[in-house]
C-alpha positions in Angstrom: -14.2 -56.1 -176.1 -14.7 -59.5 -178.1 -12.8 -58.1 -180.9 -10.1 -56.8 -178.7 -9.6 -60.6 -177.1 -9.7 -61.9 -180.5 -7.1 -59.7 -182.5 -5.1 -60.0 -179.3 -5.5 -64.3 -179.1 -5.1 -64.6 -182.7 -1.7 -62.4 -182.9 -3.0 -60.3 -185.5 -2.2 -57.0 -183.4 1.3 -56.1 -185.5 2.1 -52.4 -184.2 1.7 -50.8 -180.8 2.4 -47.5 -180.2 5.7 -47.1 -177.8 5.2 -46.3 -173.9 3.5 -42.9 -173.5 3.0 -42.4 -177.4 -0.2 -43.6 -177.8 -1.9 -40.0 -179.6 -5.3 -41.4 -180.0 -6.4 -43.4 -177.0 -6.1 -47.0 -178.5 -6.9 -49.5 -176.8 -3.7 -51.6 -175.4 -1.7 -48.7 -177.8 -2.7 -50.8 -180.9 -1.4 -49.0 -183.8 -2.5 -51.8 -186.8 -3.8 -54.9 -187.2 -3.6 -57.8 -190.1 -6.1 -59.5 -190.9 -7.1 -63.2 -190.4 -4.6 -64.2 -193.8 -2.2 -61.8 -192.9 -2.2 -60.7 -196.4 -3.5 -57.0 -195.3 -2.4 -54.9 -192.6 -3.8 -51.7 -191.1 -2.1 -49.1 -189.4 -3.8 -45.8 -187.9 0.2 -44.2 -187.8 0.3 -42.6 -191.5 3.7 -42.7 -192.4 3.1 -42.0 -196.3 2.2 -38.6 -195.1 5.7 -37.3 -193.2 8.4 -39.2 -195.4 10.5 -36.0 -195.6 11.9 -34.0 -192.8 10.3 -30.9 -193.9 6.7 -32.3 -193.4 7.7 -32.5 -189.8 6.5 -29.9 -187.6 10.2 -30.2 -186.1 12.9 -32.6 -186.6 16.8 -32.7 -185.6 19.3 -31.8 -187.6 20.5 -35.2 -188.4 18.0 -36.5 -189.8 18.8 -34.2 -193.1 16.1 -34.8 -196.0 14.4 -38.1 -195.2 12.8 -39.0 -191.9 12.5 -42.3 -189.9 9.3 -43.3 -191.9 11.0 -42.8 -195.0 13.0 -46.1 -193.7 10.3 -48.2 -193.1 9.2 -48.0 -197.1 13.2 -48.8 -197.7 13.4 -51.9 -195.6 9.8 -52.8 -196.7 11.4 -52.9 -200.3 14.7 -54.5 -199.4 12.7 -57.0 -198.0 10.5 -57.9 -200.8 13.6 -57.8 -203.2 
């Protein structure tokens, strides 16, 4: 509870699973925290693991070849350049 409080107070909470999402139970739907720098960030979402559409157990038609979390290592790098 005391860690909870102070990840919360100390706005190092950076992802939350949406509304209704939540697939392991977390605690306020935290999906990653940074630490106290906020030179590190950890996420319990794994997006390095469904990058392409056809590691998705299902996916529509539009996405074609590369999925959503494909996009967040794109704008990650467009970002740092």
């Amino acid at each position: 509870a005391d860690t909870l409080k102070m990840l919360e107070a100390e706005n190092r909470v950076v992802f939350r699973y949406a509304e209704g999402t939540n697939p392991n139970g977390a605690l306020n739907d935290i999906a990653g925290i940074m630490n106290a720098s906020g030179s590190v960030i950890g996420m319990m979402p794994h997006p390095e693991r469904v990058f392409r559409t056809v590691q998705n157990s299902w996916h529509p038609n539009e996405w074609q070849e590369r999925s959503p979390w494909l996009r967040m290592f794109e704008n990650a790098r467009k970002w740092i350049d």
